[in-house]
C-alpha positions as CSV (number, residue, x, y, z in Angstrom):
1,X,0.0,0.0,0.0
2,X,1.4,3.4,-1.0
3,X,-1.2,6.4,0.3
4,X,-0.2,10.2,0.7
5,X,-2.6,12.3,2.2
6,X,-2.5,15.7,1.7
7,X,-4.2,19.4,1.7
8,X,-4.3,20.4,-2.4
9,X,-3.9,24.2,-1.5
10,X,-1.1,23.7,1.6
11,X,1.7,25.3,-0.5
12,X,4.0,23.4,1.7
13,X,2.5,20.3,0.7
14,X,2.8,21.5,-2.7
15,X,6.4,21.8,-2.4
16,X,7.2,18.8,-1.0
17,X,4.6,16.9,-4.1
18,X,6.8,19.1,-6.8
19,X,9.8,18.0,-5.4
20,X,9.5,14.4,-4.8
21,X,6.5,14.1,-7.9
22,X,8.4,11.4,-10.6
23,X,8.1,9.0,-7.4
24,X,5.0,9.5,-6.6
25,X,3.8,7.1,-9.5
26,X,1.6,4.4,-8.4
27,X,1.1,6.2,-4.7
28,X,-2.8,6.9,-4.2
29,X,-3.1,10.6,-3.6
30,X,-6.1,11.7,-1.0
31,X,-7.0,14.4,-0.9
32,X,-8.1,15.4,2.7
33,X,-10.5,18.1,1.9
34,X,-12.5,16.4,-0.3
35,X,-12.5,12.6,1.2
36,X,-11.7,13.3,4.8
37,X,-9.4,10.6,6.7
38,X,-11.1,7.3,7.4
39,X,-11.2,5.8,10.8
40,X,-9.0,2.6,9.5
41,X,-6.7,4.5,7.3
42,X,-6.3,7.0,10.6
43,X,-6.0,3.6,12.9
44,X,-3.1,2.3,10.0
45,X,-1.1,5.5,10.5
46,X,-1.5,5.4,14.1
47,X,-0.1,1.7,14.5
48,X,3.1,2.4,13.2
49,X,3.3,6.1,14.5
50,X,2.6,5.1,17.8
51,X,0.1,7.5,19.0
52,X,-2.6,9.4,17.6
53,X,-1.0,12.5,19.1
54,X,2.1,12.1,16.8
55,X,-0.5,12.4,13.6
56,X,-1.8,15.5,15.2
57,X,-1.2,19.3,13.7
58,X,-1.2,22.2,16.7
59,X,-0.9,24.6,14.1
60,X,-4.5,24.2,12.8
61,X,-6.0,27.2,13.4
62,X,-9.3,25.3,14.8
63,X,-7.0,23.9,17.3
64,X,-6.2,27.9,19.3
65,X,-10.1,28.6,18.7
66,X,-11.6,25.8,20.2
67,X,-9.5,25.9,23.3
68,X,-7.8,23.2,22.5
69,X,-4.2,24.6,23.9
70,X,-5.6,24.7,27.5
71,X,-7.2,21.1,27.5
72,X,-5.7,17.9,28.3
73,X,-6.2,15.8,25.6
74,X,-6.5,12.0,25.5
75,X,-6.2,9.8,22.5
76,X,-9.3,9.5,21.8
77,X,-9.8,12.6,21.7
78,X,-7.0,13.3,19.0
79,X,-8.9,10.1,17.1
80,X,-11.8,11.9,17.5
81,X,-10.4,15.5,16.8
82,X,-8.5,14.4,13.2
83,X,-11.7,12.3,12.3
84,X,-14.2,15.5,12.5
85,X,-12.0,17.8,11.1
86,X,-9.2,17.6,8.4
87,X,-7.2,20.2,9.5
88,X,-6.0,18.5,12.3
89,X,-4.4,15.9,10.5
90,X,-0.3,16.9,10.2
91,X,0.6,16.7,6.6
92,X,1.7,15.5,4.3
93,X,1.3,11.8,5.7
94,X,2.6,8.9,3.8
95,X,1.3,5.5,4.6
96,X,2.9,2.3,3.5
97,X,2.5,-1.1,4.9
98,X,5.0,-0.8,7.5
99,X,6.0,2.7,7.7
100,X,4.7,6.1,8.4
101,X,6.0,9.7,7.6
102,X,4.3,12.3,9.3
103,X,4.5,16.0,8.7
104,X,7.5,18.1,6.5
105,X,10.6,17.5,7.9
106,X,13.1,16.7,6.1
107,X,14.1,13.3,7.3
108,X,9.8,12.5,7.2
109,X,10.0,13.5,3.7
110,X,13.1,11.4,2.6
111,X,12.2,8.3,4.3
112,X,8.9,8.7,2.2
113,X,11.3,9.7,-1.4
114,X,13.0,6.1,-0.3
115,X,10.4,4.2,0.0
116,X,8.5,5.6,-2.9
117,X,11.3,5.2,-5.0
């Protein structure tokens, strides 16, 4: 399995899709806006990230105007968080059978380049 999930209009996930694009060939695309995340693609990505926390963006704006910086959150509630709402989701995530990269670091995007390639 070879997923990226990513935000069309992000211009950082834009970037990152220029740069690494001629490996991106067979790799389902989904776009998050449009499909959301599903519960057992979300569940995949937080097997082999380790927490549900680690696939979680503090920079969505939602995230300041809900309140969300003064709560205590629980896994479940970052579950329930990225499943309602797919700004919440860190992106670009790519999702293989037995690795994920989360976010646009530079090591997160060249493990993905290696492993699409």
């Amino acid at each position: 399995m070879k997923k990226a999930f990513t935000l069309p209009t992000c211009k950082t996930c834009q970037r990152i899709f220029d740069d690494i694009s001629p490996e991106l060939k067979g790799c389902e695309i989904v776009n998050i806006k449009e499909s959301g995340i599903s519960s057992a693609d979300l569940d995949a990505m937080k097997n082999l990230a380790g927490s549900y926390e680690a696939l979680f963006s503090r920079r969505a704006m939602k995230f300041r105007s809900l309140g969300l910086a003064e709560k205590s959150l629980s896994e479940q509630d970052y579950r329930t968080l990225i499943l309602g709402e797919y700004t919440f989701l860190k992106r670009p995530v790519f999702l293989f059978d037995d690795l994920v990269t989360v976010g646009s670091r530079k090591s997160e995007v060249e493990k993905a380049r290696e492993r699409l390639g």
